[in-house]
C-alpha positions in Angstrom: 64.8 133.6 23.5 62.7 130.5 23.2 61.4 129.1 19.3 60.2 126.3 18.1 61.5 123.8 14.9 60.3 120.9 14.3 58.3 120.3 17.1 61.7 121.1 19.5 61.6 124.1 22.0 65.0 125.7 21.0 66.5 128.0 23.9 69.6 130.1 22.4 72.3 130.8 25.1 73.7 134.4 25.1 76.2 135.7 27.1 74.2 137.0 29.7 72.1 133.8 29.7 73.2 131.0 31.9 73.8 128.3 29.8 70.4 126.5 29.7 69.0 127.6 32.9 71.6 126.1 34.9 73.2 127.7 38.1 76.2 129.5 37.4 78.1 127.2 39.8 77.0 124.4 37.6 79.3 122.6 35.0 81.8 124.6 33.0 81.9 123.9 29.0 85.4 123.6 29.8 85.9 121.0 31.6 88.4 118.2 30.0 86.0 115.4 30.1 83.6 117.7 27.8 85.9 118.4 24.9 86.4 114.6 23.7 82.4 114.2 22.8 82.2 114.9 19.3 86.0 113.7 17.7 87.5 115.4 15.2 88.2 119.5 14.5 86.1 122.0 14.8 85.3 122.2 11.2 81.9 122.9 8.9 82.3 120.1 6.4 79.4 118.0 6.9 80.1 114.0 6.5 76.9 111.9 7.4 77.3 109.6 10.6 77.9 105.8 10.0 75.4 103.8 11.4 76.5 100.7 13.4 74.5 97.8 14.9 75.2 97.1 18.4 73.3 94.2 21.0 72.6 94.3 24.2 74.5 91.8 26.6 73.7 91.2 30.2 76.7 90.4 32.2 76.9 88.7 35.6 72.6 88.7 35.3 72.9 92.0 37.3 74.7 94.2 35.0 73.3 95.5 30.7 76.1 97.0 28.7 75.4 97.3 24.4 78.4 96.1 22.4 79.0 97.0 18.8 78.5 94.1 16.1 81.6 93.3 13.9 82.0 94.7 11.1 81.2 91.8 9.0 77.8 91.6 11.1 76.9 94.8 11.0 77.3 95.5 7.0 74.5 92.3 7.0 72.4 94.0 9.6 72.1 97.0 7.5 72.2 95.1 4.5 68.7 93.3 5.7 67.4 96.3 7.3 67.5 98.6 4.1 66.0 95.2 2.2 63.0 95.4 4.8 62.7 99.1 4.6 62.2 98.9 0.7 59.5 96.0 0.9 62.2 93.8 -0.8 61.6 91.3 1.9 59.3 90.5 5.0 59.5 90.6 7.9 59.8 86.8 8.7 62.7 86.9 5.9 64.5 89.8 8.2 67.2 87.1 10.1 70.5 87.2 9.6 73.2 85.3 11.7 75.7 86.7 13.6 78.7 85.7 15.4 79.7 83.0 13.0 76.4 81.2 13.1 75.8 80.6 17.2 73.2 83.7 17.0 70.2 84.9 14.8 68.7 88.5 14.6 65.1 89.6 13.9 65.7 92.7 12.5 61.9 93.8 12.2 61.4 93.0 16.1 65.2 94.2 16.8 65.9 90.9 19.0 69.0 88.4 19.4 68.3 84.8 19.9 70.9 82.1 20.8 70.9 79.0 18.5 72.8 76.4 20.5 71.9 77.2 24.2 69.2 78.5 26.0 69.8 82.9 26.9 66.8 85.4 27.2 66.5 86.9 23.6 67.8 90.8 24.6 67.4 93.6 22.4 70.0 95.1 18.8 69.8 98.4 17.7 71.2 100.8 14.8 73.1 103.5 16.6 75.4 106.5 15.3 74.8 108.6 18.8 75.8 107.5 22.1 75.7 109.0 25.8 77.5 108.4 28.7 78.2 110.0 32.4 81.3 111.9 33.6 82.1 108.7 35.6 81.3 106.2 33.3 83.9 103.9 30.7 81.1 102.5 28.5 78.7 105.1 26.1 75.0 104.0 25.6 73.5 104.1 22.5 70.2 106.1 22.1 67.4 105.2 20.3 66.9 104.7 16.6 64.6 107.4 16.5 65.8 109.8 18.7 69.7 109.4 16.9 67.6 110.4 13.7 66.5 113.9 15.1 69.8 114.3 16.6 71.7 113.8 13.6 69.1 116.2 12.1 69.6 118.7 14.2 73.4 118.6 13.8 73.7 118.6 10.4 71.3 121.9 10.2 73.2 123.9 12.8 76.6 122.4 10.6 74.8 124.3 7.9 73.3 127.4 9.1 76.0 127.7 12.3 73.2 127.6 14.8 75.5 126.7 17.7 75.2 127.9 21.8 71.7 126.5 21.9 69.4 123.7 23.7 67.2 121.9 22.0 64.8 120.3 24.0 63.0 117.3 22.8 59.1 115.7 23.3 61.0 113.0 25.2 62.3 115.4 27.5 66.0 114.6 26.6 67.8 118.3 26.4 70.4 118.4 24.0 73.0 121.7 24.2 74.8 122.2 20.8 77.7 123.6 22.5 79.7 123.8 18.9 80.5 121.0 16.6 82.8 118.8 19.0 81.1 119.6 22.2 77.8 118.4 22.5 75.7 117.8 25.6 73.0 116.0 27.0 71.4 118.5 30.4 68.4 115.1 30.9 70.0 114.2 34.2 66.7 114.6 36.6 65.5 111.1 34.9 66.2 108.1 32.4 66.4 108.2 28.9 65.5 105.1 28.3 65.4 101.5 29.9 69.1 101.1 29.7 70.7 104.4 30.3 72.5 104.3 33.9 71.6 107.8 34.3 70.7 108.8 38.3 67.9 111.0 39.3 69.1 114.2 40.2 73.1 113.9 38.8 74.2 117.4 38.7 76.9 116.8 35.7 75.6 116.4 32.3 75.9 113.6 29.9 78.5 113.6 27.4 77.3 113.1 23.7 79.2 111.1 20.8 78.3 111.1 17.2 79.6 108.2 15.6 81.5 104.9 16.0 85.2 106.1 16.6 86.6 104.7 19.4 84.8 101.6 19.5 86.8 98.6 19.8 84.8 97.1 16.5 86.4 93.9 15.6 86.3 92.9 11.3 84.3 89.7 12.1 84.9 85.4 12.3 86.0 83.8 8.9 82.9 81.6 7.3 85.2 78.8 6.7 85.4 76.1 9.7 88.0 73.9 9.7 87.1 71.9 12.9 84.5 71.5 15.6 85.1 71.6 19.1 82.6 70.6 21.9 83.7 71.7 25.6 81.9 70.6 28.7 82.1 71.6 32.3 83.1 70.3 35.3 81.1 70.6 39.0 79.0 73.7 39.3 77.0 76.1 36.9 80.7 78.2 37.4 83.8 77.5 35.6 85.7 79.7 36.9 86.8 82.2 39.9 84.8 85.2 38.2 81.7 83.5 38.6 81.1 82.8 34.4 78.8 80.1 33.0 79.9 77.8 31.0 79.2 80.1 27.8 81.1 82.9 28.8 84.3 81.3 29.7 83.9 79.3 26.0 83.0 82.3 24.3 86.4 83.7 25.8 88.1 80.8 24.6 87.0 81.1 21.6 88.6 84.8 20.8 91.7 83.2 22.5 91.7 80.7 19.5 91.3 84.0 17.1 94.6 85.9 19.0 96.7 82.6 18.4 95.8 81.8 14.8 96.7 85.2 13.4 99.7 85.3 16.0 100.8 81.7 15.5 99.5 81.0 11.5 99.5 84.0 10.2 101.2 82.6 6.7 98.1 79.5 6.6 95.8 82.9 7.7 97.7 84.9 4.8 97.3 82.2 2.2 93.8 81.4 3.0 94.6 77.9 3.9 93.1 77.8 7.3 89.8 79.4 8.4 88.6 78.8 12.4 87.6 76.3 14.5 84.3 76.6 16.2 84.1 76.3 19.8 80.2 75.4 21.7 79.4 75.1 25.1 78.1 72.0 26.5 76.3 72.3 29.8 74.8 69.2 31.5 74.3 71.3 35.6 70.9 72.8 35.1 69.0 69.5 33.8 70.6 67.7 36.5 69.3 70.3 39.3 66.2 71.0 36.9 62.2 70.0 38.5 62.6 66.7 37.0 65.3 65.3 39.0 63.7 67.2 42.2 67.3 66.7 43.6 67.2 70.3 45.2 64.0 69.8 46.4 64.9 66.6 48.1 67.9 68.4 49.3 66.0 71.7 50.7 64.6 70.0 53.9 67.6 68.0 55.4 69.9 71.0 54.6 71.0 72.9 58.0 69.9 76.5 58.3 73.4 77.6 59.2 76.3 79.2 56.7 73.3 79.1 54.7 75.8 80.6 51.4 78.3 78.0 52.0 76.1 75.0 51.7 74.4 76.1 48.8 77.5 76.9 47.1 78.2 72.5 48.4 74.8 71.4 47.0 75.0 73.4 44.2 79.3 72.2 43.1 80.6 70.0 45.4 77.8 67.4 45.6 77.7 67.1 41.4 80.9 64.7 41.8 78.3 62.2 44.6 75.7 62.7 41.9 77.8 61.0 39.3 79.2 58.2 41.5 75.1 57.2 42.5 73.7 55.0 40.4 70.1 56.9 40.4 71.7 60.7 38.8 74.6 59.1 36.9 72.1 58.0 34.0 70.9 61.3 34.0 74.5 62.8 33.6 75.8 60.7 30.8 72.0 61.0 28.9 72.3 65.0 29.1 75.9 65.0 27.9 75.1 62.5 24.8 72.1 64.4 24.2 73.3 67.3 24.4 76.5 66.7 21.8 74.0 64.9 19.1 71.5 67.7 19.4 74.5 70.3 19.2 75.8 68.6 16.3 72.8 68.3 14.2 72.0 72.3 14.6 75.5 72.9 13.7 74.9 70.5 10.5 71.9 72.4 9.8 73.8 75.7 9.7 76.9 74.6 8.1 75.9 72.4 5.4 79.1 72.9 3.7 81.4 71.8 7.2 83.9 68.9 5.9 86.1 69.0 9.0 86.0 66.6 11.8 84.7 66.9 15.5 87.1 66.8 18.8 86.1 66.8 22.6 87.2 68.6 25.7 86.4 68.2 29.0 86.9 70.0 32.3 87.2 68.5 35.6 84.2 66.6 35.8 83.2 66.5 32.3 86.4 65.2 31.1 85.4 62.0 33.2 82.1 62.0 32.3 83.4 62.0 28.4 85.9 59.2 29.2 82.9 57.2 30.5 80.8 58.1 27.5 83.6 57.3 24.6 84.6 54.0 26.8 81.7 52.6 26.1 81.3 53.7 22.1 81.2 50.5 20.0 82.8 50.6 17.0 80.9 49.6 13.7 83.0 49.2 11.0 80.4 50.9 8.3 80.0 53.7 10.8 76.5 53.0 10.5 75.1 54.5 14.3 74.9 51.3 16.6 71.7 52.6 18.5 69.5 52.5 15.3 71.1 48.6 14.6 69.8 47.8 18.6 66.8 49.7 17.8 65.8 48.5 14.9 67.0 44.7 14.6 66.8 44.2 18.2 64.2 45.7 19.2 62.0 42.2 18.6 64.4 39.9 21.4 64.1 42.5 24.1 60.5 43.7 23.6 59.1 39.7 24.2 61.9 39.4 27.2 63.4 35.6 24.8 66.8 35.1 24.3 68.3 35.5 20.8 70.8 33.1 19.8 74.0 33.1 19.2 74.2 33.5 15.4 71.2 36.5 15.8 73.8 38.6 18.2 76.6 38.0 15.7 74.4 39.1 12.9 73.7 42.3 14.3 76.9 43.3 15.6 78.6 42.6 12.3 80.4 39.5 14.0 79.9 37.3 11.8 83.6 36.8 10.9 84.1 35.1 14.8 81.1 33.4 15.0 82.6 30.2 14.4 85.1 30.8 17.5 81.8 30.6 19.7 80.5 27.5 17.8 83.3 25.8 18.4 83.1 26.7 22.3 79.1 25.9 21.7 78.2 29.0 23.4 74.6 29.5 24.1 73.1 33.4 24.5 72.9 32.4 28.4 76.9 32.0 28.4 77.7 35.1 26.3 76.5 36.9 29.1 78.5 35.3 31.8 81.4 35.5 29.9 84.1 38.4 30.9 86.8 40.7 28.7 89.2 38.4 29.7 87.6 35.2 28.5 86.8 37.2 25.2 90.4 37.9 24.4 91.9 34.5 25.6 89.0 33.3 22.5 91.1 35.6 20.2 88.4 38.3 19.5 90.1 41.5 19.2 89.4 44.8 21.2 86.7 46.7 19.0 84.4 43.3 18.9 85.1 42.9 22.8 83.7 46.5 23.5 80.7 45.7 20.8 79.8 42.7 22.2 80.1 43.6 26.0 78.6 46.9 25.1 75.4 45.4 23.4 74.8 42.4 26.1 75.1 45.2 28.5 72.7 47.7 27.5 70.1 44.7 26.3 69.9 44.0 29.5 69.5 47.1 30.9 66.4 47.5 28.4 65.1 44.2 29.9 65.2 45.8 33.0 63.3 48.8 32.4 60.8 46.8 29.9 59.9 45.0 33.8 59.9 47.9 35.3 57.0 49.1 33.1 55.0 46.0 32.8 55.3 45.7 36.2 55.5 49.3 37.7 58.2 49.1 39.6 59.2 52.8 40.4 61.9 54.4 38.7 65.7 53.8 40.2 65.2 50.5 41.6 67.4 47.8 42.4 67.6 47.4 38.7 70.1 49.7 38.2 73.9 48.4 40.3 77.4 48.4 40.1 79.2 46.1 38.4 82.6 44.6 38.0 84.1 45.3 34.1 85.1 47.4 31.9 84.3 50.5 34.1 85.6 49.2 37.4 83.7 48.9 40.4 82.5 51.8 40.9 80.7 52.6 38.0 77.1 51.8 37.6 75.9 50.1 35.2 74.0 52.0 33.3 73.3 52.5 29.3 75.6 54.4 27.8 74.0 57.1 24.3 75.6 56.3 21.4 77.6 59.6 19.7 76.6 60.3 16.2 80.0 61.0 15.5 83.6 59.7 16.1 85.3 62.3 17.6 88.9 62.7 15.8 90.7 63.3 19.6 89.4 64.0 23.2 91.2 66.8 25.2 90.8 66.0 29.2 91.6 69.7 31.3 92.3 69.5 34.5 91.0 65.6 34.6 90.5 63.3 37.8 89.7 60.6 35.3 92.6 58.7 36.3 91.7 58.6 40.3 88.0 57.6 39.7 89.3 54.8 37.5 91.6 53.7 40.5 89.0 53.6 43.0 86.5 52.0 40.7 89.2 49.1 41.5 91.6 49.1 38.2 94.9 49.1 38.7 96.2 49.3 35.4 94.2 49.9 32.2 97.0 48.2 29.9 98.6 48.9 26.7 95.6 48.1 24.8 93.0 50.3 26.5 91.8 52.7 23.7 88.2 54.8 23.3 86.9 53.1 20.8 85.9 55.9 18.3 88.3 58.3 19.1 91.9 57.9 18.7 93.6 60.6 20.0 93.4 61.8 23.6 95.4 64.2 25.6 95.3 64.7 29.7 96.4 68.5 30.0 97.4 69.9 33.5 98.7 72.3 35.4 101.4 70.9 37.8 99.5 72.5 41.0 96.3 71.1 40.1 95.4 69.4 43.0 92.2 67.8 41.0 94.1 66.2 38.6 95.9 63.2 37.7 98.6 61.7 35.2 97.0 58.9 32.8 100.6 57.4 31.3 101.1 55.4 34.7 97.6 53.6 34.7 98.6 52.3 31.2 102.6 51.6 32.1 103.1 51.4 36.0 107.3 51.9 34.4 105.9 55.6 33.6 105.9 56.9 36.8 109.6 57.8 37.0 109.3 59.2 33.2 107.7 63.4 33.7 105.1 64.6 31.7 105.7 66.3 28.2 105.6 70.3 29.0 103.9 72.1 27.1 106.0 74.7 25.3 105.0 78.2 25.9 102.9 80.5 23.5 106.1 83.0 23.0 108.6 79.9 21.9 110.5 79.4 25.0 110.4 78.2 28.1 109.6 80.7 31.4 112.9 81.7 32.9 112.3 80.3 35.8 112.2 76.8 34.7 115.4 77.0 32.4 117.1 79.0 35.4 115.7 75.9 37.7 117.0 73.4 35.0 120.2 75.3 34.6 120.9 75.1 38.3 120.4 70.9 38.1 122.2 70.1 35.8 125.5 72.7 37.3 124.5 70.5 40.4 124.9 67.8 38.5 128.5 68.5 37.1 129.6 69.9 40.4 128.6 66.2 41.9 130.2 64.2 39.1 133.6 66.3 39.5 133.7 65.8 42.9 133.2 61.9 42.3 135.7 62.0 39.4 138.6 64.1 42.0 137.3 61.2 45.0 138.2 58.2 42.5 141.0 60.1 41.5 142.6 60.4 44.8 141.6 56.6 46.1 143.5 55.0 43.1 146.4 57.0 43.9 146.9 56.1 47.8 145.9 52.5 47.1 148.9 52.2 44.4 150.8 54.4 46.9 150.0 52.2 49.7 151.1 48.5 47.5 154.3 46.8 48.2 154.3 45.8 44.6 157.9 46.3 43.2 156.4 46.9 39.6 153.4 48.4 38.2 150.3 45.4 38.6 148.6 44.6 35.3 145.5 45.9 36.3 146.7 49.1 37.3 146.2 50.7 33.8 142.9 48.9 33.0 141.5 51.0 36.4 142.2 54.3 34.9 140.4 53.0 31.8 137.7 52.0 33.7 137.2 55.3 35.2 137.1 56.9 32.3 134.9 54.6 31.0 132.4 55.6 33.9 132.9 59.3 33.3 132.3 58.7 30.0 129.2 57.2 30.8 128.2 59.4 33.9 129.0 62.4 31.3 126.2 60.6 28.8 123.9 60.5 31.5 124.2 63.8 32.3 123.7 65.0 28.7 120.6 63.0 28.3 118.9 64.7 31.7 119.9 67.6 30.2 118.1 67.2 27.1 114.8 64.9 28.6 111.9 66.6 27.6 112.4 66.3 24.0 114.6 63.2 24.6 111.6 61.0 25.9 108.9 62.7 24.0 110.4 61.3 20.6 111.7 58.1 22.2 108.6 56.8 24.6 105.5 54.7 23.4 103.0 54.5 25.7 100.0 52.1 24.8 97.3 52.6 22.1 95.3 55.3 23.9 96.9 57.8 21.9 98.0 55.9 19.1 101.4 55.1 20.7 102.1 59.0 21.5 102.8 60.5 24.7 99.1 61.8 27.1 100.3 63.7 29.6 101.1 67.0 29.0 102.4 69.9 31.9 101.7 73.4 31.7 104.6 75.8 32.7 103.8 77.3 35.8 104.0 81.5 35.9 106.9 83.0 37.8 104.7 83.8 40.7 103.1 80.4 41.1 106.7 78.9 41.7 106.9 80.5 45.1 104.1 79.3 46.8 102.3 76.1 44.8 99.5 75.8 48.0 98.7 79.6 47.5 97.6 78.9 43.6 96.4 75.6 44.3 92.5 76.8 43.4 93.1 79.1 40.9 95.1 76.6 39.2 92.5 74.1 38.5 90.8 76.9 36.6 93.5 78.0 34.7 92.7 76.5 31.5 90.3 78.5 30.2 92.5 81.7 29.9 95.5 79.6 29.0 97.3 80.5 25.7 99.6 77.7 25.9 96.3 75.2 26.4 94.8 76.8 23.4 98.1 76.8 21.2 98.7 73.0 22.3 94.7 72.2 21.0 95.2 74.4 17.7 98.8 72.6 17.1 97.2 69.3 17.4 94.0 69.7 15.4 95.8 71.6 12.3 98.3 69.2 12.7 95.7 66.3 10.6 95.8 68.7 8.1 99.2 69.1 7.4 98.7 73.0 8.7 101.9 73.7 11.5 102.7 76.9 13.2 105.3 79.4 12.1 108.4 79.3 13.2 
C-alpha cells in the first residue's frame, strides 16, 4: 500500500510484501553488518540528533574521505551558523578558524581555505546522518537537507510507531525504517551525491547512522602557543615512503607533539602552565620546478624516453641536490626558503597577536643545509633592528651610483663604529676592505658577529652592483656575475645574496642532515671552535645511526671528536631498547672477561720469574711489582667503569665549540629491534624516520620547554 507525506511516496512492508520490492533472495534484515546502524536499544524515547561539522579532505589527490571537526571547532561552527541563521551576522562575518588557526571556514558558502599554504578550498558540512556500504570502514555524511527530512521522518515514526516502511524521497534516495536501530538506505542503482562511493548496480544496501557515536572526535588544540616551529623539506615534493607532501607528514607531526605533551607533561598540561607549540610546513620544491624557473621545461627535451617513471622520479628528487650546488637555481632556493619563513611568520603574527614565545627551525635532508646556509650568513645587529632595511635604506645611495663609500660610511651603517679606529690605524681604504679575508679581520681583533656583518654586507653590495650592471646594461639573467668563491661558505658555495630572517630563531634542529659533507667538499676542513649561526644559538644534528645521508657535525668543529659517540637520544618510554642495553651488557662482560684474563697472565709471569731468580732473598722490588699491578687493575677497573657509564659520562663532561653554546650537537636515535639485524635493509626507510619518530619529537619538546623552565615528568 503506497501513500504520500510530505511529498515522500511511503511503501509499508507487510508480511506478504517483499521488503521494498526486492527479490526474496535479496538482503536479509538480519544480517550482522545491519544491526549496528542506528546505536543504542530499541527504545521510543525520542532524544534529537547532535549535529556535528565535518570537512572534506582529499587524500593521496585520488582519494575524498569527510572527517569530523573537533569538538572545540565544531561548537564555533554551529555557534556562527545559528548567528547567520538569525541575521545576527552576514555572510562575510560567517569565518571562523579552525584547527588552531592554520584554516578558515565560510560557513555561508560551506568552504575550507588553508591560511599558510596553498590547497584547493574543499567543501564542510553540518551532519547528524551518515551512510556507508557493507564493505566500507568510513560512513559519509549526507546532505544538510536531506539529514533534515531524515531526522524528520524518524522522529514521527518514533512517535506514531510507523516502522517496516520505505520512504522514498524526490532525490530518489529510498530510506527503509526497518525499526529504530535498523535503518537502511535501498539507493544502490546510482550516487547520492558527489562524494558517496556508492557503485551502480551494488546489490547490498547502504547502512544508515544517526548521529555522531563512534566517531573518533578529538576535544580540539589549546589557544595558547608557547613556541613556533618552521619545518622544511628535503629533495622531492615527498617526504616520505607513503608518498605525503610536506603538509601531511607535518600535520602528523604535529598530533605527535599533542600524544607526547599529555603523555610526557601531563602535570605542566594539568596546571595550565604549558599550552602547544605550533608546527607549519615550509615548502620551497614547487617554485623551484614552477614556469618561472622553466627547469622542467629545459629538462623535458634532453630526457631519454626510456624507464620514463624512473627519471621523472630523478628530475623531479634527485636532481634538487645539483640544483642547489649551481650557482644559477641556488639563489632561487635560499630566496623561496627566506621568503617563505618571513611571509609565514607575518600571517602567523597576524593571527596570533597575543604569541610571546620564540621561533625555532628544523630542517630535513636538504633543507637542514639549505637553513645552515641561510643562518650562516645572518648578521647580527645588536638593536635587532632587520639588517636589510639598514642596506636598503642607508645604502641604497653608494650602490645605486656604482661609487665607493668610505670607510667611516660602512662603519656607520653596520653599527661599527666602536672598531673603526682599528682600520684607521691600518689606513684602510673601501677598495682594501674588500680584499681583505676572515682571517685578516680576526688577526685585527674584530670579533665574530662584526666579521660576519662586515663580510656579509661587502658581500651582498657587491652582488647588488652586479645586478644594478646587469640592468643598465642588459646582460641576461645568470651570467658570469654570479661564481664561487673562496670564504666563509667554502668553495663550493656560490656566491650569492643571502634574505635576511625577520627573526632570530632561538635554536635550529638539522634531521637527517648532510650539512656536514657539503661543507667538506666546499673545501673546509674544520669549522673551529668559534663557528656559530649568528642569530641562532642553539643547534642540534639529529640522526638515525643507518642514515646513510647524514653526517656527525662535532668532528668538523673538534677533529679530537671523532673517537667520542654521539649523545643517544633516550627513548620516549624512559629506557633504552633491550637490545642496546643487552648489546652494552655483553661489552662490558667482554670487557671483564679480558681484564681477568690479563690480571691471571700477570699473575702467573711474576710468579715464574721470581721462581726462576737465583736470588737467595726476596729483591726489593719484588713487593713494589705486586703494587704496581694492582695499581693497573685499579686503573684498568676505572676504565672499565667509565665505558660503562659513557653516554652520560661525556655528555656532562664534553664542550664542544660555540655552535651550541658549548653543549653537545650530535644526537643518535636508538635503532628498533628489527633494524639491528640488517642496517643495509633499513637503510632508506631510515633517512625518513623522523617524521614518525616519538623520541625525535620528545627530544625537540625537551629542548624548547626546557627555556622555560618547563621539564618532563619523571
Amino acid at each position: 500500500m503506497m501513500e504520500s507525506t510530505n511529498d515522500l511516496d511511503v511503501i509499508e512492508l507487510t508480511p506478504t510484501t517483499p521488503t521494498a520490492g526486492i527479490a526474496e533472495d535479496g538482503p536479509s534484515l538480519a544480517q550482522p553488518e545491519v544491526l549496528d546502524a542506528v546505536d543504542g536499544p530499541l527504545n521510543h524515547s525520542y532524544q534529537p540528533v547532535v549535529w556535528h561539522w565535518f570537512f572534506l579532505k582529499e587524500i593521496d589527490k585520488t582519494k575524498r574521505i569527510w572527517k569530523p571537526f573537533s569538538m572545540l571547532d565544531s561548537v564555533a561552527l554551529d555557534e556562527t551558523f545559528q548567528l547567520l541563521n538569525e541575521g545576527k551576522i552576514g555572510p562575510e562575518d560567517a569565518i571562523v578558524k579552525t584547527d588552531g588557526g592554520r584554516y578558515d571556514v565560510d560557513v555561508s558558502r560551506r568552504l575550507r581555505t588553508a591560511i599558510y599554504w596553498e590547497e584547493t578550498p574543499l567543501s564542510v558540512r553540518r551532519c547528524s546522518w551518515f551512510f556507508k556500504g557493507s564493505l566500507e570502514t568510513r560512513y559519509t555524511p549526507y546532505d544538510e537537507d536531506m539529514a533534515e527530512k531524515l531526522e524528520e521522518e524518524y522522529h514521527n515514526s518514533l512517535m506514531n510507531s510507523l516502522w517496516r516502511r520505505v520512504l522514498e524521497f524526490p532525490l530518489g534516495n529510498k530510506i527503509m525504517f526497518q525499526n529504530p536501530n535498523v535503518l537502511l538506505d535501498f539507493s544502490n542503482y546510482g550516487p547520492v551525491d558527489d562524494w558517496t562511493q556508492v557503485t551502480e548496480g551494488q546489490i547490498r544496501p547502504l547502512i544508515v547512522k544517526r548521529g555522531i557515536d563512534g566517531f573518533d572526535i578529538t576535544d580540539g588544540e589549546k589557544t595558547v602557543i608557547d613556541h613556533l616551529i618552521f619545518l622544511v623539506h628535503g629533495i622531492g615534493s615527498v617526504c616520505d615512503l607513503r608518498f605525503r607532501s610536506v603538509v601531511e607528514v607535518v600535520d602528523d607531526f604535529r598530533i605527535l607533539s599533542f600524544q607526547m605533551l599529555d603523555t610526557h607533561f601531563p602535570t605542566a598540561v594539568a596546571e595550565q602552565r604549558i599550552g602547544r607549540v605550533e608546527f607549519l610546513p615550509v615548502s620551497w620544491h614547487a617554485p623551484l620546478h614552477g614556469d618561472d624557473t622553466g627547469i622542467d621545461k629545459r629538462l623535458r627535451p634532453i630526457t631519454l624516453p626510456s624507464i620514463p617513471k624512473l627519471r621523472h622520479f630523478a628530475n623531479d628528487t634527485i636532481l634538487d641536490v645539483l640544483f642547489y650546488t649551481s650557482p644559477v637555481y641556488c639563489e632561487t632556493i635560499i630566496s623561496t626558503v627566506a621568503h617563505e619563513l618571513n611571509r609565514l611568520y607575518k600571517i602567523f603574527l597576524q593571527r596570533n597577536p597575543t604569541f610571546e614565545g620564540q621561533v625555532s627551525l628544523g630542517g630535513h635532508s636538504l633543507g637542514s643545509l639549505i637553513l645552515f646556509d641561510l643562518l650562516a650568513h645572518q648578521p647580527l645587529v645588536s638593536n635587532q633592528e632587520p639588517v636589510d632595511d639598514i642596506l636598503d635604506e642607508e645604502a641604497v645611495s653608494y650602490v645605486s651610483d656604482l661609487n665607493d663609500p668610505t670607510v667611516e660610511e660602512v662603519c656607520q651603517v653596520l653599527q661599527l663604529g666602536e672598531h673603526l679606529v682599528k682600520f684607521q690605524r691600518e689606513q684602510f681604504t673601501f677598495s682594501d676592505l674588500l680584499l681583505l679575508s676572515e682571517e685578516d679581520l680576526a688577526s685585527l681583533g674584530l670579533p665574530m658577529g662584526p666579521r660576519k656583518r662586515l663580510l656579509t654586507y661587502l658581500r651582498d653590495l657587491e652582488i647588488r652592483r652586479a645586478k644594478l650592471k646587469q640592468e643598465d646594461g642588459n646582460i641576461p639573467a645568470h651570467d658570469s656575475t654570479v661564481s664561487y668563491t673562496i670564504g666563509l661558505a667554502g668553495t663550493g658555495q656560490p656566491s650569492i645574496s643571502y634574505p635576511l630572517l625577520d627573526f632570530h630563531p632561538a635554536a635550529f634542529y638539522a634531521l637527517g642532515s648532510p650539512t656536514a659533507m657539503f661543507v667538506t667538499v666546499r673545501g673546509i676542513d674544520c669549522l673551529g671552535e668559534d663557528f656559530v649561526l649568528p642569530t641562532c644559538p642553539k643547534f642540534y644534528n639529529i640522526f638515525h645511526p643507518y642514515d646513510p645521508i647524514a653526517y656527525r657535525i662535532e668532528t668538523l668543529i673538534d677533529v679530537n671528536m671523532v673517537n667520542v659517540p654521539p649523545v643517544i637520544i633516550p627513548h620516549h618510554k624512559g629506557r633504552k631498547r633491550m637490545h642496546i642495553e643487552l648489546r652494552e651488557t655483553m661489552a662490558r662482560f667482554s670487557a671483564d672477561i679480558k681484564e681477568r684474563f690479563f690480571e691471571s697472565f700477570r699473575s702467573t709471569w711474576s710468579t715464574v720469574q721470581n721462581l726462576t731468580t737465583f736470588r737467595s732473598s726476596m729483591p726489593s722490588g719484588y713487593e713494589e711489582e705486586p703494587q704496581c699491578t694492582q695499581e693497573d687493575l685499579d686503573t684498568s677497573n676505572s676504565d672499565e667503569s667509565a665505558a660503562a657509564e659513557k653516554p652520560p659520562a661525556v655528555e656532562s663532561v664534553i664542550r664542544i665549540g660555540k655552535l651550541n653554546g658549548g653543549s653537545r650537537i650530535d644526537y643518535v636515535l636508538q635503532e628498533a629491534p628489527l633494524e639491528s639485524f640488517n642496517e643495509y635493509l633499513f637503510a632508506l626507510t631510515s633517512h625518513v624516520v623522523y617524521w614518525e619518530s616519538e623520541d625525535t619529537m620528545l627530544m625537540m619538546l625537551r629542548e624548547t620547554y626546557a627555556g622555560m623552565d618547563i621539564h618532563p615528568d619523571k
